[in-house]
VOGU-3710 file (C-alpha; in Angstrom, 3 decimals, decimal comma):
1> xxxxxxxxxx> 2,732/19,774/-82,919  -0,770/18,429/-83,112  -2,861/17,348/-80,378  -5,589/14,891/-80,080  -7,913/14,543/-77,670  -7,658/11,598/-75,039  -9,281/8,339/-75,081  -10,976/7,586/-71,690  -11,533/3,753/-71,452  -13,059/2,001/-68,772
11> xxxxxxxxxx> -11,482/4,570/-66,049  -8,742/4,765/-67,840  -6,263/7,246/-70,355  -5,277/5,752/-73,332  -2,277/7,547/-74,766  -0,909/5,721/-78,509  2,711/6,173/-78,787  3,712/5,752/-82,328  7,610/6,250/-83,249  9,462/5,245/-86,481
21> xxxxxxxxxx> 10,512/1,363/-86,766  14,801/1,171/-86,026  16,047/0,490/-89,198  19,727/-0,440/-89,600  22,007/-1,518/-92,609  25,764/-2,843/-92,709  26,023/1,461/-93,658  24,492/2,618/-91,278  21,630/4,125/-93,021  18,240/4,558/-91,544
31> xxxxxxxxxx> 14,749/4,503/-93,110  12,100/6,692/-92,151  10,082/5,160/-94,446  9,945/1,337/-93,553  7,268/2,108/-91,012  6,448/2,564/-87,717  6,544/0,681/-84,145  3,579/1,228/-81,546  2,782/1,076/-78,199  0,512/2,777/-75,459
41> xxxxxxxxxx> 0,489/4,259/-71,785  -2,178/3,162/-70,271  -2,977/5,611/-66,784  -5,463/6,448/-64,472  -6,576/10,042/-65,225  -4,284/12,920/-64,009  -1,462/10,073/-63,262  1,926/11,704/-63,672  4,399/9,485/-66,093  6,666/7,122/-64,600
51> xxxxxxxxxx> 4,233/6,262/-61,255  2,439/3,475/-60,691  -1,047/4,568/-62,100  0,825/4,835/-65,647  2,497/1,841/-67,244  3,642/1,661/-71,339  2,987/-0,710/-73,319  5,192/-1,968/-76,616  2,817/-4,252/-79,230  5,080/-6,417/-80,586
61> xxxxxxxxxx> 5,296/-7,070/-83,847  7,122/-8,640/-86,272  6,418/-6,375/-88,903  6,135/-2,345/-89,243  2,860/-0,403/-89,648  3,395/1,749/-93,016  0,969/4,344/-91,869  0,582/6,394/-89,321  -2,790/6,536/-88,672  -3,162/2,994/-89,139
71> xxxxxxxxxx> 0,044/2,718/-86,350  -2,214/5,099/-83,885  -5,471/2,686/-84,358  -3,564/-0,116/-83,316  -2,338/1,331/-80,301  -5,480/2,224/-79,080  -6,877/-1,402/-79,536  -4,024/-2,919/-77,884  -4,823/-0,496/-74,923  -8,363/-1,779/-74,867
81> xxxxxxxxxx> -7,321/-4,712/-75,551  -5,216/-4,889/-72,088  -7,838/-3,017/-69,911  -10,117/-6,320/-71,393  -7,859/-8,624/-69,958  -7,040/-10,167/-73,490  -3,224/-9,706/-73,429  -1,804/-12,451/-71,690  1,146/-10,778/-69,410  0,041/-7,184/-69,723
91> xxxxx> -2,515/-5,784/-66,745  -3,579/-2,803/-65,057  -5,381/-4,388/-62,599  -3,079/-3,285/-60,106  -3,182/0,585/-61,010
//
């Protein structure tokens, strides 16, 4: 298990949560390799998971990220993104 370091952002923790895309066929097969899905926590420093000063994120999109690194990029904008105010329903005004 690797570990990065955190992104502080404007007061706050970014955390990029990157897990393979759900991939299901009539047999039942899955593909690791048809991408990945994203999304962030976004906390106040030292928040513990689950309270208020932490809240995740999903970006939704209609179509997979094929690599990983590229995945954990756009997490972090999207958490940037939502501490900027430029994702309409998403805040963390109120954290």
């Amino acid at each position: 298990m690797s570990t990065h370091p955190i992104l502080l952002y404007k007061g706050y923790e970014l955390h990029p949560l990157v897990f393979p895309r759900t991939f299901s066929r009539f047999d039942g097969h899955s593909r690791f390799a048809e991408g990945y899905d994203v999304a962030v926590r976004i906390c106040r420093p030292a928040a513990i998971a689950g309270s208020a000063a932490s809240r995740v994120f999903r970006l939704d999109q209609s179509h997979a990220f094929s690599d990983f690194g590229v995945a954990r990029r756009a997490a972090r904008q999207q958490g940037k993104d939502i501490i900027d105010g430029k994702v309409n329903g998403a805040s963390v005004i109120d954290m």
